[in-house]
C-alpha positions in Angstrom: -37.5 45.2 16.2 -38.1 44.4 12.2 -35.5 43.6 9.5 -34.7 47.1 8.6 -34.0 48.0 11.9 -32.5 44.9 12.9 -30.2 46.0 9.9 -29.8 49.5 10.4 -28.0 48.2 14.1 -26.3 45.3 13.0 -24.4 48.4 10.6 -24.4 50.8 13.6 -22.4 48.5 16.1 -20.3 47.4 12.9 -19.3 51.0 12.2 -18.4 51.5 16.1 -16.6 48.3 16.3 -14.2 49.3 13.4 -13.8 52.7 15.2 -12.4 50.6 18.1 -15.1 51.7 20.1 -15.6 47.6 20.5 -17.8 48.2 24.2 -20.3 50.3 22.3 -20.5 48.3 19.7 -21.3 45.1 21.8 -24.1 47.3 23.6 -26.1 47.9 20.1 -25.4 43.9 19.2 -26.9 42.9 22.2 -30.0 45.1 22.2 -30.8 43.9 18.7 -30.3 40.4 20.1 -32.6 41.2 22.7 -35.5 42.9 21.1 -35.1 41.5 17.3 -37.6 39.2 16.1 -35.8 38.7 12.5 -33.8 35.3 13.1 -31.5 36.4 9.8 -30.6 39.4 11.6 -30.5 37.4 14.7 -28.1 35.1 13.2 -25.9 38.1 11.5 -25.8 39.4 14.8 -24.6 36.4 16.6 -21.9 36.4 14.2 -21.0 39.8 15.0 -20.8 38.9 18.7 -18.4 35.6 17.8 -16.1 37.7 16.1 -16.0 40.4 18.6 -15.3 38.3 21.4 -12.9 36.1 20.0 -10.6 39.5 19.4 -11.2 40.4 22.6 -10.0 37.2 23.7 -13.6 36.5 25.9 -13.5 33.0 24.9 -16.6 31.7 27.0 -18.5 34.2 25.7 -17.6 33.4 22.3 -18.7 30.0 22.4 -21.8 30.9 24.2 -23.1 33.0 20.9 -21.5 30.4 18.7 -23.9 27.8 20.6 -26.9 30.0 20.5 -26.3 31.0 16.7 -26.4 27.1 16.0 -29.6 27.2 17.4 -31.1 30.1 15.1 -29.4 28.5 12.5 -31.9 25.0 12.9 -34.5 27.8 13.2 -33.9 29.1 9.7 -33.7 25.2 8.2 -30.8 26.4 5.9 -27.5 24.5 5.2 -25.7 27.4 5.2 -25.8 29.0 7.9 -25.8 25.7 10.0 -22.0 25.1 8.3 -21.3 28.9 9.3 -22.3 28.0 12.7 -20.4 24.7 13.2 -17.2 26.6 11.9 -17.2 29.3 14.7 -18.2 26.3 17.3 -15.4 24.8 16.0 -13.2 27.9 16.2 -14.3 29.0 19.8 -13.2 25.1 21.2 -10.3 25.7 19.4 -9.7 29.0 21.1 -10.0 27.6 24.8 -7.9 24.6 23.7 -10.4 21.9 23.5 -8.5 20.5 20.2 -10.7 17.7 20.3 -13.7 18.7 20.1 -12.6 21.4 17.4 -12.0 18.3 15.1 -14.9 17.4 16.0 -17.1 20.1 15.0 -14.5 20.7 12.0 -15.7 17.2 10.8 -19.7 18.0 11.2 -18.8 20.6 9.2 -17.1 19.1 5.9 -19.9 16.3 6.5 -22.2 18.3 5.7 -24.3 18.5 2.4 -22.4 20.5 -0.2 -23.7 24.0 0.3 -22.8 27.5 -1.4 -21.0 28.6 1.7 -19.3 24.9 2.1 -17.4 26.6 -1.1 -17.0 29.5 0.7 -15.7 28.7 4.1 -13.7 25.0 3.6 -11.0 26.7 3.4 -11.3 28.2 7.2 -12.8 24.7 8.1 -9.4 22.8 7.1 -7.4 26.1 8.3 -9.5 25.6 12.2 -8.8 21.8 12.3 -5.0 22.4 10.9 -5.0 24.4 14.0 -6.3 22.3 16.5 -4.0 19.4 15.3 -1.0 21.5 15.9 -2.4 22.2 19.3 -2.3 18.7 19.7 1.3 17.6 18.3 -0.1 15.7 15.2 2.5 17.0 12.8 1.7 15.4 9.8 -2.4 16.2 9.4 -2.0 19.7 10.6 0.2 20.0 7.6 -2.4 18.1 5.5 -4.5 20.4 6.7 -2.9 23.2 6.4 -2.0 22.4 2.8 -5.9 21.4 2.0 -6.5 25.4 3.1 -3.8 26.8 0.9 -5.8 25.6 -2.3 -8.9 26.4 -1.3 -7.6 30.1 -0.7 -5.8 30.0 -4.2 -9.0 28.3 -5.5 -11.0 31.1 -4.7 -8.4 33.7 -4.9 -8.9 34.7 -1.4 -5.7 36.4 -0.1 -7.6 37.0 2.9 -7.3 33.4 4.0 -4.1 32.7 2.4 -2.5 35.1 4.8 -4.2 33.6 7.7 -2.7 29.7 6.3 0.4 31.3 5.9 0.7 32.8 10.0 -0.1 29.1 11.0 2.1 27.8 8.6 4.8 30.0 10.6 3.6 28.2 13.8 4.0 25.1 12.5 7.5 25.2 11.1 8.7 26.9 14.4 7.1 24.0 16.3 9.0 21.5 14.3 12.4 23.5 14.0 12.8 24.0 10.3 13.4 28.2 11.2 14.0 28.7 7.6 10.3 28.1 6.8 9.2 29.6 10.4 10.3 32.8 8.6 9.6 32.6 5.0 5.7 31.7 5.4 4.7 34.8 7.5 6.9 37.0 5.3 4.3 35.9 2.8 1.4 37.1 4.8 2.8 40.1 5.0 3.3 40.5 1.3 -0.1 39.5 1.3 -1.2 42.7 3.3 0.9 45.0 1.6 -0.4 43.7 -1.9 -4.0 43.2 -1.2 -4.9 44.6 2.3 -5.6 47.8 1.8 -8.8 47.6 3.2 -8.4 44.4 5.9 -8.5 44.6 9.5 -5.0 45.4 11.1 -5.2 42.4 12.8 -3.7 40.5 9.6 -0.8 42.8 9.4 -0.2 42.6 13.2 -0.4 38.4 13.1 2.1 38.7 10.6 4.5 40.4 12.0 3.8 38.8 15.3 5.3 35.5 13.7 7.7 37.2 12.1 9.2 38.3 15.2 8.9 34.6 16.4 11.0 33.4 13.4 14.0 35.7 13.8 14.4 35.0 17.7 14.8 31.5 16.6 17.2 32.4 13.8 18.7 34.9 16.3 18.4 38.0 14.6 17.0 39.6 17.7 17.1 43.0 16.4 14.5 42.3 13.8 12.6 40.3 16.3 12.3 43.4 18.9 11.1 45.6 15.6 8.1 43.0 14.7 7.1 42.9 17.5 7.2 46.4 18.8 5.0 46.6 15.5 2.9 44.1 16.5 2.1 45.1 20.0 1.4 48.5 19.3 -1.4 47.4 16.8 -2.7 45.1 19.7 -3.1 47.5 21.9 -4.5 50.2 19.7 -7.8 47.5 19.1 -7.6 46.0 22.3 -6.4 42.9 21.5 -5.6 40.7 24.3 -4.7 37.7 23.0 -2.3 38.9 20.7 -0.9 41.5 23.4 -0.2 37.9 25.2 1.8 36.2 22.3 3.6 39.9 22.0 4.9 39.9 25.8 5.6 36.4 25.5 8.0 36.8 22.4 9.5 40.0 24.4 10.1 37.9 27.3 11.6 35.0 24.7 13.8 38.1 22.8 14.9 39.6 26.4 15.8 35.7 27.3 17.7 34.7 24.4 20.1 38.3 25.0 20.9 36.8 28.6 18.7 39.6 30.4 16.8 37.3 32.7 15.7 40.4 35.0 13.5 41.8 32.0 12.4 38.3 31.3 10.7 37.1 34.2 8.0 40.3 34.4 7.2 39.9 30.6 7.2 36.2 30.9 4.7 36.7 34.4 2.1 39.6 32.5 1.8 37.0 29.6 1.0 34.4 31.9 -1.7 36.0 33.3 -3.6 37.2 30.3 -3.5 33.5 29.2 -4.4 32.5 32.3 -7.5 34.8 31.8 -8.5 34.0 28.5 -7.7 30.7 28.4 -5.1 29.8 26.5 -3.6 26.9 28.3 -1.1 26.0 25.4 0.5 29.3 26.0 0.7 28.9 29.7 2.4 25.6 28.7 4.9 28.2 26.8 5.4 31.0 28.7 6.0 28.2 31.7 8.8 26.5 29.4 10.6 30.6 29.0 10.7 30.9 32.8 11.9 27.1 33.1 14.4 27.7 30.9 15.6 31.2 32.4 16.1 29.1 36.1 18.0 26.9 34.5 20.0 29.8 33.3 20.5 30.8 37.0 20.9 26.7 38.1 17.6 27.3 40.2 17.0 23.8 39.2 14.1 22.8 41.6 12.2 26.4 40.5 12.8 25.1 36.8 11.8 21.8 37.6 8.0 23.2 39.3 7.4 25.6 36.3 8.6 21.8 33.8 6.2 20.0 35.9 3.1 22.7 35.8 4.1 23.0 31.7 3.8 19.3 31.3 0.3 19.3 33.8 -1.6 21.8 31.3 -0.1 20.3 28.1 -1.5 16.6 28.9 -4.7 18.5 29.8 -5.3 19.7 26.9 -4.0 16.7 25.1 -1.1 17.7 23.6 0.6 14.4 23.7 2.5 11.6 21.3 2.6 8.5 22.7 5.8 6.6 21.5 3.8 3.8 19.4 1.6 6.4 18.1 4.5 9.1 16.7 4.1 10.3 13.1 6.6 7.5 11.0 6.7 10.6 8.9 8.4 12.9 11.0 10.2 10.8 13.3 13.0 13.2 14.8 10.5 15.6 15.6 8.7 16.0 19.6 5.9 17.2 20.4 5.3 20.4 22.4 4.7 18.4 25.7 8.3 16.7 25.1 10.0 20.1 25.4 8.0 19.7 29.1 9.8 16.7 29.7 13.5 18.4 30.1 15.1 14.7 30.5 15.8 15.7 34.0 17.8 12.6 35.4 17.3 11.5 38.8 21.0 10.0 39.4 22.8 13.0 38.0 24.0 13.6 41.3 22.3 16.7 41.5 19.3 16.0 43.9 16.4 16.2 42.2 13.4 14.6 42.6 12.4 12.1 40.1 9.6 12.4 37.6 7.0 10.7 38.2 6.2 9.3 34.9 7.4 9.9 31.6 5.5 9.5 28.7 8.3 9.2 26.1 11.2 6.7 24.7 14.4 8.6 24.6 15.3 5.7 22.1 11.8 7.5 19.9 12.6 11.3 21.1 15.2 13.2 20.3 16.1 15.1 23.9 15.8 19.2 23.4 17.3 20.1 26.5 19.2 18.7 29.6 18.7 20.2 33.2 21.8 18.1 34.1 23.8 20.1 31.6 22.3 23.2 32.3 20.9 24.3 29.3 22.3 28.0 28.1 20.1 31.2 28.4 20.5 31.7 24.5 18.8 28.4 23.6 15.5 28.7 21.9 
């Protein structure tokens, strides 16, 4: 297959994938891979393939073209498109929750020689590793990061990207409890796609209101919550999105929780589960393991909350999400890590029978406690 044709596919499958007709699509990108002897197109393809999976949430596969398209990439000898393959190397680890090596790859990337697409695509560089260091609890340079993103996107006046800084943004203020801002940051993403996204994947508008919804379950305006994310969920499943159809059932579960219906909960809090546990997004197992915690406490099913606590905390020091109490940001001092909402301060002598922890990782006298087995937290709490 020559560069034309090569060309005329890459289009073809492109064309089918934004007609949601993503199996199709991945059936013409692999044939050109196959039979295509032009490395550019080889590498354009790969790309294709990244992309595709990662919506898809096929995360193994993703990093399997992102490994191969590093490889054409030393082929072609071009600076370019070795950062461009770095980044989405960096992005698929960062998908199946290996933060570290995310960094890792983020760092190969910005060291680098300065390139024309180093212009380009530092923005997403900082925005990946901002990621990946709020997957790991390190407040203070996922915010750094974060921030470095947000100029590069106003730099280059690419709205595209500032939406995207904005969704995490969202994340990031939930994670650390200032709701105000866990709202305000993905409203501006979706001012963003109103203004400028006429012509931009749903998938921005959907992320959007996806944290959206997140924001106003924390601030308790459930209403809204159930709209965004009706909103969201149906744009999920219209592209087959399963990662994002995850985060929606988990938010359900978290909106049916927080009204006190526990017997809605549990299923929505089970199906999310699962497609995590598919995919392989073992910080939202950690998550969706901390809802159904929380909902036996509601019910004083204490040892039941306890197992899910234990398998939450399990997966979270897999994966490395972690502070240890001599290495906590002196910056932001009052606020734990995700693996510390794992940690429920369950207390062996409360009288109540429960087995003691067998370790604990944290100082109360360095952590601010979020929740209390002992005093049976309420269903409402976040």
């Amino acid at each position: 297959m020559g560069q034309d044709q090569t060309k005329q596919q890459i289009e073809k499958g492109l064309q089918l994938y934004q007609s949601n007709q993503t199996e199709k699509a991945l059936e013409v990108w692999m044939k050109v891979l196959e039979k295509s002897s032009d490395l550019m197109g080889r590498f354009r393809v790969l790309g294709c393939l990244v992309t595709a999976h990662s919506e898809m949430g096929r995360y193994k596969e993703m990093l399997k073209f992102a490994v191969v398209q590093i490889d054409t990439a030393r082929e072609l000898e071009d600076a370019d498109f070795l950062l461009e393959s770095y980044l989405n190397l960096a992005r698929s680890n960062e998908k199946l929750c290996e933060f570290h090596k995310t960094i890792s790859y983020c760092k190969t990337c910005l060291g680098l020689p300065g390139t024309r697409a180093g212009a380009q695509l530092g923005g997403q560089v900082s925005l990946s590793m901002g990621n990946a260091f709020l997957g790991l609890s390190v407040f203070q340079k996922a915010l750094e990061s974060f921030e470095k993103a947000l100029r590069y996107a106003h730099n280059n006046d690419d709205a595209m990207l500032e939406c995207r800084v904005c969704c995490s943004l969202g994340s990031f203020y939930a994670q650390v409890k200032d709701y105000e801002k866990a709202l305000f940051f993905p409203c501006k993403a979706a001012e963003l796609v109103n203004d400028y996204g006429k012509g931009w994947s749903l998938k921005y508008r959907a992320m959007s209101q996806y944290h959206m919804a997140v924001a106003y379950r924390l601030l308790g305006h459930l209403g809204s919550a159930m709209e965004c994310c009706e909103e969201s969920m149906k744009i999920a499943l219209q592209h087959g999105d399963r990662p994002l159809q995850a985060l929606c059932l988990l938010c359900f579960a978290d909106i049916h929780r927080s009204r006190g219906d526990l017997e809605t909960a549990f299923p929505r809090y089970d199906s999310a589960m699962s497609i995590m546990t598919e995919i392989g997004n073992r910080l939202g197992q950690v998550q969706a393991l901390l809802g159904v915690a929380k909902c036996w406490v509601a019910r004083k099913a204490l040892d039941k909350a306890l197992d899910a606590i234990e398998r939450a905390q399990d997966l979270a020091e897999e994966v490395g999400n972690k502070v240890p109490a001599e290495q906590r940001d002196p910056e932001l001092p009052q606020l734990p890590p995700l693996i510390h909402e794992a940690w429920l301060c369950v207390t062996p002598s409360s009288g109540h029978g429960l087995p003691p922890r067998r370790s604990c990782i944290f100082s109360t006298a360095c952590w601010r406690p979020i929740y209390s087995l002992v005093a049976v937290a309420s269903a409402s709490s976040p």
